[in-house]
C-alpha positions in Angstrom: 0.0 0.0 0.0 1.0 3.5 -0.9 0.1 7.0 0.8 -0.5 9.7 -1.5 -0.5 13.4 0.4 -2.5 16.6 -0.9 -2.4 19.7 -0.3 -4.0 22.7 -2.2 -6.4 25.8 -1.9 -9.8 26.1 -2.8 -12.3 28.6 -3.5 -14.8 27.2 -1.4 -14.4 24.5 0.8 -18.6 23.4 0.5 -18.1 23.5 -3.2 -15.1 21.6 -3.7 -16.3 18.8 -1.2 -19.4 18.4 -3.1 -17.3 18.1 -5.8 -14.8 15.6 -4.0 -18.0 13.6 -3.0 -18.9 13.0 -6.1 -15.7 12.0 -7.3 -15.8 8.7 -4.6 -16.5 6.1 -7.0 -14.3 6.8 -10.0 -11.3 7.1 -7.0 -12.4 4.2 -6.0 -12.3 2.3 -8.9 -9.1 3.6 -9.7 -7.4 1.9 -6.4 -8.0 4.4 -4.2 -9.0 2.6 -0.3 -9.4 5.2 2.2 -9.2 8.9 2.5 -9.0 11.8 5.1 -9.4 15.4 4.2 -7.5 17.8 6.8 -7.7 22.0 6.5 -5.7 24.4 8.1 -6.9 26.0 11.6 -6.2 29.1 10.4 -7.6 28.8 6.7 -9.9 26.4 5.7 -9.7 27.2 2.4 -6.1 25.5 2.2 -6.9 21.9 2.0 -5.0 19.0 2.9 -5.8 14.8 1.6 -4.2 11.7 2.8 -5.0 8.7 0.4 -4.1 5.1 0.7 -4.3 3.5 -2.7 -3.5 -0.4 -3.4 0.1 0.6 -5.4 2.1 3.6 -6.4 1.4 3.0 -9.7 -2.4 3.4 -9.9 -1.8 6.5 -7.5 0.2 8.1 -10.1 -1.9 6.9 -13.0 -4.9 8.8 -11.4 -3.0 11.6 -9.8 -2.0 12.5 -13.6 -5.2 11.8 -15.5 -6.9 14.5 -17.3 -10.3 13.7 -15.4 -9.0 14.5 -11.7 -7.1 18.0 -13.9 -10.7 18.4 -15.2 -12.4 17.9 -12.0 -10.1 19.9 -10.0 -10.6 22.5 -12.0 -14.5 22.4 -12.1 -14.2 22.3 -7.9 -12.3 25.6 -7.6 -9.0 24.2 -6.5 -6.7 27.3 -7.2 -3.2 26.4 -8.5 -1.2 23.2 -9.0 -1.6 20.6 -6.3 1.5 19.8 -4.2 1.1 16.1 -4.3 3.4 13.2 -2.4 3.8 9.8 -2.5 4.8 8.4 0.3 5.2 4.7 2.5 4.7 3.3 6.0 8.0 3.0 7.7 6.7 2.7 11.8 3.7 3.4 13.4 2.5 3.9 16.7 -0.5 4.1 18.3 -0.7 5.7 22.3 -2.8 4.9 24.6 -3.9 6.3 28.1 -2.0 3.7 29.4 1.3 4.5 27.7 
């Protein structure tokens, strides 16, 4: 599994998520397997994604297509994307016990 990270401003954050929404199914079918959207405390407009996708290679595939240009586009996101790929190397999860 491979971690794409994304980070870019929008016009509007309602508009763009209704736009992401809709997206779901072709990210989905692309490899995508779970999401989280993050924005910055002090503007929400400047929006950040974490992705896991099943391999680097259909991350990139989809992360360069035309559509998500298209789509991206048609959702307000204002300038290029700065977009990572990135692995697991540890991971730790706390508890209140720790």
């Amino acid at each position: 599994m491979v971690h794409v990270l994304v980070r870019h401003k929008v016009a509007d954050y309602n508009r763009w998520k209704q736009a992401f929404d809709s997206h779901l199914n072709t990210r989905k079918h692309a490899g995508e397997t779970a999401f989280r959207i993050f924005h910055s405390v002090d503007d929400p407009r400047e929006v950040v994604l974490f992705f896991d996708w099943e391999s680097v290679e259909q991350a990139r595939k989809f992360m360069n297509s035309d559509d998500l240009r298209k789509a991206m586009q048609q959702a307000g996101v204002e300038g290029p994307p700065d977009v990572q790929y990135i692995e697991d190397v540890r991971t730790v999860h706390r508890s209140a016990a720790d």
